[in-house]
TIPASE-999902 format. One line per field, with one value per residue (C-alpha): z, y, x; residue in one letter. Coordinates in steps of 0.25 Angstrom, whole numbers, plus 5000, padded with zeros to 4 digits. Last residue first. Example, Ala and Ser with C-alpha at 12.3 -4.5 7.8 and 13.67 -1.06 7.14 Angstrom:
<atoms>
pz [5029/5031]
py [4996/4982]
px [5055/5049]
res [S/A]
</atoms>
This chain:
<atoms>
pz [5084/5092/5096/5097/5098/5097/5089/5098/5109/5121/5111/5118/5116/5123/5124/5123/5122/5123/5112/5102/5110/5106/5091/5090/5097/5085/5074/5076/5077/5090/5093/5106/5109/5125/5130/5145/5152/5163/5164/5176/5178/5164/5163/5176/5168/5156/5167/5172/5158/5143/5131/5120/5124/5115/5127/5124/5138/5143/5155/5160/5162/5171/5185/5181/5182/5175/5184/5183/5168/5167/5177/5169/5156/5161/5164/5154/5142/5147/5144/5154/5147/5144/5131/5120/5122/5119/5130/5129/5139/5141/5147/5159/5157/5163/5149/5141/5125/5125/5118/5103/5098/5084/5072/5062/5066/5062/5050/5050/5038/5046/5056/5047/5036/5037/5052/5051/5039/5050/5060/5049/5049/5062/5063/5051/5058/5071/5063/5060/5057/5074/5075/5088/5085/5070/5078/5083/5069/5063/5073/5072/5056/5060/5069/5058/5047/5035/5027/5025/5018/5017/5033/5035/5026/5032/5048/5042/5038/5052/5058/5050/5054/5069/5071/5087/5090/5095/5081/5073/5082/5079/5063/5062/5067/5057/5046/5052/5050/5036/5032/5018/5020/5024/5026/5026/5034/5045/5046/5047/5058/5064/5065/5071/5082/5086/5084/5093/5105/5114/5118/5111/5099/5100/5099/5090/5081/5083/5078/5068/5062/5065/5056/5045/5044/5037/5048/5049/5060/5068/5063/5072/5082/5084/5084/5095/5102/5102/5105/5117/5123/5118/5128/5127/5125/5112/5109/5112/5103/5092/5093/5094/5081/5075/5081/5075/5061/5063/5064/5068/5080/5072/5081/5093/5085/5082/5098/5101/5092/5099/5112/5111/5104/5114/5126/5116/5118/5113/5101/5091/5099/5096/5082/5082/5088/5078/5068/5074/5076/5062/5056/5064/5058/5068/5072/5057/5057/5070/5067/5055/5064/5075/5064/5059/5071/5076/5065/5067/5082/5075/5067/5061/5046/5046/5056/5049/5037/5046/5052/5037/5034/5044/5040/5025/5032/5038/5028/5033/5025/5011/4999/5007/5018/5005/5001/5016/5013/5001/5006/5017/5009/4999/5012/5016/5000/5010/4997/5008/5009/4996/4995/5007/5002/4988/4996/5003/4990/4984/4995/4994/4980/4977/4966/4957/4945/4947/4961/4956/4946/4959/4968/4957/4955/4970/4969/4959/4966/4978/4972/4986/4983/4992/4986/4972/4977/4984/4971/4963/4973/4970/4954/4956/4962/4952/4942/4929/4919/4921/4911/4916/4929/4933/4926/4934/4944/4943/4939/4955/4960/4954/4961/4975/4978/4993/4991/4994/4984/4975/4979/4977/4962/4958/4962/4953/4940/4945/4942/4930/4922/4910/4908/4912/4913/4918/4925/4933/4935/4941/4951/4953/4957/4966/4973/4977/4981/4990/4998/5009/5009/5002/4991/4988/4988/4978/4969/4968/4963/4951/4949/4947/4938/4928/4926/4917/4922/4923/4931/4940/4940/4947/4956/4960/4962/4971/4981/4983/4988/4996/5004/5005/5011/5015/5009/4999/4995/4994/4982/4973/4973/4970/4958/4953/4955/4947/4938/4936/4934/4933/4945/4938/4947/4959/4955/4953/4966/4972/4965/4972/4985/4984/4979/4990/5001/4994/4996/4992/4981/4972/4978/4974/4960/4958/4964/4955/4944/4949/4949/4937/4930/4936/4933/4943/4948/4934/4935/4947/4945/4932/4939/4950/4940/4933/4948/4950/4937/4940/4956/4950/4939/4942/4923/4924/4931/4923/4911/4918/4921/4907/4902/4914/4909/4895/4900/4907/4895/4894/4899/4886/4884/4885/4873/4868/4868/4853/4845/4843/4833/4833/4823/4819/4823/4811/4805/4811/4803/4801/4804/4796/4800]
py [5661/5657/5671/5675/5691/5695/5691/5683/5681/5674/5662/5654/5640/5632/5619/5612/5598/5599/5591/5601/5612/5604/5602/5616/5620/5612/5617/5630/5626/5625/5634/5640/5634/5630/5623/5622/5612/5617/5630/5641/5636/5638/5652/5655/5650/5656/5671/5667/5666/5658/5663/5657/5660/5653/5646/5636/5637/5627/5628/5618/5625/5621/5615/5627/5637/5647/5659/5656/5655/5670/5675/5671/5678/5691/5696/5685/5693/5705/5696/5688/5674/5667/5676/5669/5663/5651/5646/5634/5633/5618/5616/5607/5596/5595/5600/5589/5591/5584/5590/5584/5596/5598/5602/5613/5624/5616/5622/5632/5639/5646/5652/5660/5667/5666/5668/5681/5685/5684/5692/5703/5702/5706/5717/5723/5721/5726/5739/5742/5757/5757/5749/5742/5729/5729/5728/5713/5710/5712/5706/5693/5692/5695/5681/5674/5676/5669/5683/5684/5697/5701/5697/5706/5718/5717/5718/5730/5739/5735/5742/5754/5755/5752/5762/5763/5757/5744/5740/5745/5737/5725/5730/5730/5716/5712/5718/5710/5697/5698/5702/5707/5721/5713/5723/5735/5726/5721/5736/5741/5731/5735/5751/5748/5742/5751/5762/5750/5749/5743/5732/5723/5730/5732/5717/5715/5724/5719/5705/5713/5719/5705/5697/5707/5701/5712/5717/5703/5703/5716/5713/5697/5705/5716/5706/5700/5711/5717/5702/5702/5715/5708/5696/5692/5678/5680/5693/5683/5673/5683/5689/5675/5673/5687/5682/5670/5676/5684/5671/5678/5670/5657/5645/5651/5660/5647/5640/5654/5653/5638/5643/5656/5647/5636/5650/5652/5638/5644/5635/5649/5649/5635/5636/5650/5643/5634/5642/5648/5634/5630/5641/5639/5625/5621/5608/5603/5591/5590/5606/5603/5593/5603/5613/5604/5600/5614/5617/5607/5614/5625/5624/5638/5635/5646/5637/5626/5631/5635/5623/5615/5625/5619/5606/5611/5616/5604/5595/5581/5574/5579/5573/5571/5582/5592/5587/5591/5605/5605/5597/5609/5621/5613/5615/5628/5634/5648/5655/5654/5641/5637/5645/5637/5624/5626/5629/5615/5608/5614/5610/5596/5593/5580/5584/5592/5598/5598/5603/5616/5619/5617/5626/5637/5635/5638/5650/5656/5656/5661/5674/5681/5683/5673/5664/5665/5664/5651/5648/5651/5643/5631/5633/5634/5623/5614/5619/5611/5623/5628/5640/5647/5640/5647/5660/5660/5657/5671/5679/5673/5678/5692/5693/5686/5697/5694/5692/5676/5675/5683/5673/5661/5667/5667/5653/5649/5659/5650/5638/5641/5645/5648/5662/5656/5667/5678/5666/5666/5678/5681/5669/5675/5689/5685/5676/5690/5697/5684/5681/5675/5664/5652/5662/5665/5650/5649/5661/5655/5643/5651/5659/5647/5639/5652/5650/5662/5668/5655/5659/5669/5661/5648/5656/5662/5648/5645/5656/5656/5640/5645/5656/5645/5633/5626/5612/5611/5626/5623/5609/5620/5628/5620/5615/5629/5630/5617/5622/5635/5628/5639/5632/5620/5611/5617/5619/5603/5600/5610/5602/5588/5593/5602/5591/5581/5591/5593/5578/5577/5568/5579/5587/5575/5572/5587/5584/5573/5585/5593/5583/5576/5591/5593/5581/5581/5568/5561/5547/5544/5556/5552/5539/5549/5557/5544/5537/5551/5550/5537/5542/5553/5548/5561/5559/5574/5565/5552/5561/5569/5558/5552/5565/5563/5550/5554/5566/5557/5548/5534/5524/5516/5502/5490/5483/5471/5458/5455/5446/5433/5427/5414/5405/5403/5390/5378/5377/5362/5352/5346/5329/5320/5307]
px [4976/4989/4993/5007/5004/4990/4979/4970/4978/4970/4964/4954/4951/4939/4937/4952/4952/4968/4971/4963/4969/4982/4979/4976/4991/4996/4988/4992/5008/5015/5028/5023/5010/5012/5002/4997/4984/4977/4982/4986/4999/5003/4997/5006/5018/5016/5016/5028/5036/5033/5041/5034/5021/5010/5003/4990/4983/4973/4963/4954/4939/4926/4933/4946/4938/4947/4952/4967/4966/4957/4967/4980/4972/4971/4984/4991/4986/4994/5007/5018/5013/5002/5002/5002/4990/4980/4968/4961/4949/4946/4932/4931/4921/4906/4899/4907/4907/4919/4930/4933/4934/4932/4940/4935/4944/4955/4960/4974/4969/4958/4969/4978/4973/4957/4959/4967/4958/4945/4954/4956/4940/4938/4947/4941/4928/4933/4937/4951/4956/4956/4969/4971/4962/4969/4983/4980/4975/4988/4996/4987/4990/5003/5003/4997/5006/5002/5000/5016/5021/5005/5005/5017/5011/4999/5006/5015/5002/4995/5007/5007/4992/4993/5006/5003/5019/5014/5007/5020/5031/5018/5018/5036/5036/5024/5031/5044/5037/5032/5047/5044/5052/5063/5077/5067/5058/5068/5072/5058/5054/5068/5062/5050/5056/5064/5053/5045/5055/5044/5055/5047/5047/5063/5064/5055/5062/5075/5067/5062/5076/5082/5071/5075/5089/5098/5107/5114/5123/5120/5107/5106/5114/5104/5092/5099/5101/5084/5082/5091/5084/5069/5072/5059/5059/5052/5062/5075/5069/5070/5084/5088/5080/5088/5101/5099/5097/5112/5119/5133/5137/5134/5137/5133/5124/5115/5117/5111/5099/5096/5098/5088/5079/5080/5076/5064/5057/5044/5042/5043/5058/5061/5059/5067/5077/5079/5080/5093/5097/5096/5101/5114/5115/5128/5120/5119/5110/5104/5104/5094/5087/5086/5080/5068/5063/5062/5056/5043/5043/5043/5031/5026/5026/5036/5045/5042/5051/5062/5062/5061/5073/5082/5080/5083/5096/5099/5100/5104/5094/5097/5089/5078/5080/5080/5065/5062/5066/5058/5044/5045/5047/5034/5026/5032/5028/5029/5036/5048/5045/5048/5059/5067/5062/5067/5080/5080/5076/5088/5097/5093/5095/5090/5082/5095/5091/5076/5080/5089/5077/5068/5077/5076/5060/5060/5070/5060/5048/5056/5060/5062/5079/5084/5074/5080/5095/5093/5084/5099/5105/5098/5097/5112/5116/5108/5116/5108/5106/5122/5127/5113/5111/5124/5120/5107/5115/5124/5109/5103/5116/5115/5102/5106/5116/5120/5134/5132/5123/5131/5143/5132/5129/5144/5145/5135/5140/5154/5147/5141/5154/5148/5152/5167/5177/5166/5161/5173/5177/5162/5164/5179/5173/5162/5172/5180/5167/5161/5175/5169/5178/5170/5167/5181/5184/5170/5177/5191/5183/5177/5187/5196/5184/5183/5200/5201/5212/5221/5233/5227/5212/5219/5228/5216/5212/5223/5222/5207/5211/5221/5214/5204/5210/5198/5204/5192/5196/5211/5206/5198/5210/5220/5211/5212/5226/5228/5219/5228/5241/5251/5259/5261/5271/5265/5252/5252/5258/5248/5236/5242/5242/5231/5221/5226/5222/5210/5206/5191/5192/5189/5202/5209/5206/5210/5224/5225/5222/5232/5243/5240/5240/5254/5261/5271/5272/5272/5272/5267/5258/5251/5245/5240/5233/5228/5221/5216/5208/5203/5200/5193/5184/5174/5174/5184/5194/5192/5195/5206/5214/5214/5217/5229/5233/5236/5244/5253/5256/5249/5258/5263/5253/5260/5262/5257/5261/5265/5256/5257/5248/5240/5239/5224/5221/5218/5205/5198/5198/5185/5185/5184/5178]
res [X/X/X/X/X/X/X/X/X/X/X/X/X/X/X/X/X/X/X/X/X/X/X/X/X/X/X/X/X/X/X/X/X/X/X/X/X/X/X/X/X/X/X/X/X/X/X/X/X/X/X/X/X/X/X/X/X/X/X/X/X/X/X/X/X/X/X/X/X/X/X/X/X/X/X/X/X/X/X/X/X/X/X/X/X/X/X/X/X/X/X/X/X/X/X/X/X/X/X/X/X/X/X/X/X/X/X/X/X/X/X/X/X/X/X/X/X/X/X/X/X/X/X/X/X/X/X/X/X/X/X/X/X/X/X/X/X/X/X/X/X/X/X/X/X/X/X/X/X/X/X/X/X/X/X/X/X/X/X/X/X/X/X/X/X/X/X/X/X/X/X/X/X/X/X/X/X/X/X/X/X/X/X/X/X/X/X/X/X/X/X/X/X/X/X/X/X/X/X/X/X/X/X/X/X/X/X/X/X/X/X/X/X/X/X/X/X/X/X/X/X/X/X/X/X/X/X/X/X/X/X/X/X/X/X/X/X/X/X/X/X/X/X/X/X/X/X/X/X/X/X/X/X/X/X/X/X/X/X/X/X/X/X/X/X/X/X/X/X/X/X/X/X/X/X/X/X/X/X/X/X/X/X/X/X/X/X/X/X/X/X/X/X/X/X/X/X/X/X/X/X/X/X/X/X/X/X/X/X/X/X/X/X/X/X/X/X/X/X/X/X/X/X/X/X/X/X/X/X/X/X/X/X/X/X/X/X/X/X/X/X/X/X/X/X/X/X/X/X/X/X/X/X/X/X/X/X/X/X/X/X/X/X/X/X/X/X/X/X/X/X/X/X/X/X/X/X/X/X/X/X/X/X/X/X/X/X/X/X/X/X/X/X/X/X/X/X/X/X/X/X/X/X/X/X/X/X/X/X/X/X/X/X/X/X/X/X/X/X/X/X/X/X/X/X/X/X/X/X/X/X/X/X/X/X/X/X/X/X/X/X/X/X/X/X/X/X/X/X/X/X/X/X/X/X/X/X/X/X/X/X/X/X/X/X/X/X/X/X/X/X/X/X/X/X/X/X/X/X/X/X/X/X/X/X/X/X/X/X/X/X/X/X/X/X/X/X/X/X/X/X/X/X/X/X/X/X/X/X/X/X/X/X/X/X/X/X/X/X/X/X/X/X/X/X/X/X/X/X/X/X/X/X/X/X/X/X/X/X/X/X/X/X/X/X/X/X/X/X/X/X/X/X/X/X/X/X/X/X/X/X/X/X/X/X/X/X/X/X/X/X/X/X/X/X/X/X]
</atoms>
């Protein structure tokens, strides 16, 4: 059987063994560099630069760039090794100066680093960047005229330089001058739509000069940019609650806690917050876990004390304020709460001279004017008085709390219808405050321009503003209807203390029948003495109500089965109405 042949093998070819490739020339290497470089490839890019410089160990641009790999390692010291090798062999090398720079700031060598990049902007003129970064080591320093200067060179050299317009705006911040700082933002965001930075600062800015509206919708460009960006979440807060949103304040500060556990600061705020909602117990809480987290936060502590004081615990206030200026001495708003504390104690010669330092520090902060006036009002030094009020309200003519300051040194001093003027314009300022509300209505039963009826109807208002909203008038007791049982007299004060009021009232508890009635006493006195102690004795069951919310101190006459409640203040000073 024939079989098919089969087509005969090709012959195969020899072909010479190839050559090896020449070295690639230094220059080649470094554009190769310099694209895994400019891609965030460091090591590859560090792996060619060092390549170059076993073979040519004084290859300048190698040796600056290798130098640049460095410092964005993180090893500065390496940075200004291999940078001062470079400048040493080129000393007209302006990026290498630059660079120099850049790597003397991270070492915390200042005087040097301001030094090597006006070395930069000497031998290149127009080196927009040099300016730039000679501008954020003046800035570090104090320096705020001389890094004004190099920001504005710097844009004027680069108009789109959104960076430097950015910094320029912080400067101006820092200076005080919030309106040309919003324009240098502006720019930034101009040249730079997605600088998230920017829209944060700028809202920073915006609510620093009472366009809150505008802040907010700052912070949520900032957060449409960048949603896990806690700092931003935590300055929304900060608006919001100044335009009194407190709910949506809170959901903000605690949207930073998400993306940001250990933030103190938005801790901090969440107290500060509660405080305005009138829970400092709650903000308590929420500034020893800022200081849990950061001891040395000054704010912190200051704000703490103030916690502590509207609890009553007033000598942990002192403490807590002094363990702030121990470690700031110059903190001039702890002085201003020490000065506060010290007048609840009253200590009114120590709050007069804490107030004094917290101006001698600072002479701008209202609250320091009125607390010197405080002090000098309850000294009886009411022209002195009057005087501060109308400091802390030039400095803060919307300062609610100091229109009401200067309307009680009024009130004592005869004025009733100036008086009466400052109370409206403190509740129009800030119509949620009870206690001026109360002041208000006090001076009405002195002034004779006001009929019972108009008295009367204020009182009605009073009610409508501040006591309706809080509910519970239609809960019912569950007491037994028992004729044979003792009755439970309730009786709230602020004054079981050394006070006129005590005069009369420590006869009526000593003279109760005790087979028919029990006793209770629901004390607001912060700064209890002698005569607390007497009141104590004298009742069957005791509670302090310093620092506890309405609803609270409702919920415990409710536990207490109390029959009868009688109010003992009406609208005078610290009442619980």
């Amino acid at each position: 059987m024939n079989r098919k042949q089969r087509p005969a093998a090709a012959k195969t070819r020899q072909r010479p063994a190839p050559k090896a490739e020449a070295p690639l020339p230094a220059q080649a290497k470094l554009q190769t560099a310099l694209i895994h470089h400019q891609a965030g490839q460091l090591a590859e890019a560090k792996a060619i630069y060092t390549d170059i410089l076993s073979d040519e160990r004084e290859n300048v641009a190698a040796l600056h760039l290798l130098g640049v790999v460095k410092l964005q390692d993180g090893d500065a010291a390496a940075a200004v090794e291999l940078i001062g090798k470079a400048i040493a062999l080129k000393p007209d090398y302006a990026e290498a100066h630059n660079n120099l720079g850049n790597a003397l700031k991270d070492l915390e060598r200042p005087e040097e680093a301001v030094a090597a990049f006006r070395k930069a902007a000497e031998l290149k003129p127009d080196y927009a960047e040099a300016h730039n970064n000679l501008g954020n080591m003046l800035k570090i320093q104090g320096r705020l005229d001389e890094a004004m200067a190099a920001y504005r060179k710097a844009v004027e050299l680069k108009a789109d330089y959104a960076e430097a317009f950015y910094n320029l705006a912080l400067v101006l911040v820092a200076q005080g001058n919030p309106a040309d700082a919003e324009a240098a933002y502006l720019k930034a965001l101009t040249v730079k739509p997605n600088f998230t930075a920017a829209y944060n600062d700028l809202g920073n800015t915006l609510k620093d000069l009472g366009r809150l509206e505008d802040a907010v919708a700052a912070f949520h460009k900032a957060l449409e940019q960048k949603p896990h960006y806690a700092e931003a979440h935590n300055n929304l807060g900060n608006a919001l609650k100044d335009l009194g949103r407190f709910d949506q304040a809170m959901a903000a500060y605690h949207k930073a806690l998400q993306f940001k556990p250990d933030y103190a600061e938005a801790y901090n705020n969440i107290g500060v917050l509660l405080m305005k909602r009138g829970e400092p117990v709650e903000a308590e809480a929420a500034y020893r876990k800022a200081l849990e987290l950061k001891p040395d936060y000054v704010m912190a502590l200051s704000n703490l004390g103030m916690a502590l004081r509207d609890q009553g615990r007033l000598e942990e206030a002192v403490a807590a304020v002094r363990k702030a200026l121990e470690l700031e001495p110059d903190f001039a708003e702890a002085y201003c709460n020490l000065g506060t504390v010290f007048e609840d104690q009253g200590r009114l010669t120590d709050a007069e001279a804490a107030a004094r330092k917290a101006l001698e520090l600072k002479p701008d902060i209202a609250a320091a004017h009125s607390n010197l006036g405080n002090a000098f009002r309850g000294q009886g030094k009411l022209v002195e008085a009057v005087a501060s009020y109308h400091k802390a309200l030039e400095l803060d003519p919307d300062y609610a709390m100091g229109h009401n300051n200067l309307a009680s040194a009024l009130k004592d001093q005869g004025r009733l219808e100036e008086a009466m003027s400052a109370y409206r314009k403190s509740l129009e300022l800030q119509p949620e405050q009870a206690e001026v509300h109360s002041n208000m209505l006090f001076v009405m039963n002195y002034d004779d321009r006001y009929a019972q009826e108009d008295i009367f109807a204020e009182s009605r208002r009073w009610d409508e503003v501040h006591g309706t909203p809080q509910g519970g008038g239609g809960r019912r007791h569950a007491n037994l209807p028992d004729p044979a049982r003792r009755l439970r007299v309730g009786y709230v004060s602020p004054d079981f203390r050394e006070h006129s009021v005590s005069y009369f009232l420590e006869p009526l508890l000593e003279e109760h029948d005790r087979s028919r009635f029990e006793v209770f006493c629901y004390a607001e006195v912060a700064n209890p003495g002698d005569a607390t102690a007497r009141f104590r004795s004298l009742a069957d069951g005791w509670h302090s109500t310093v620092g506890e919310k309405d609803a609270a101190i409702a919920e415990r006459v409710q536990e207490d089965g109390i029959d009868i409640l009688v109010d003992l203040a009406g609208h005078t000073a610290n009442n619980r109405l």
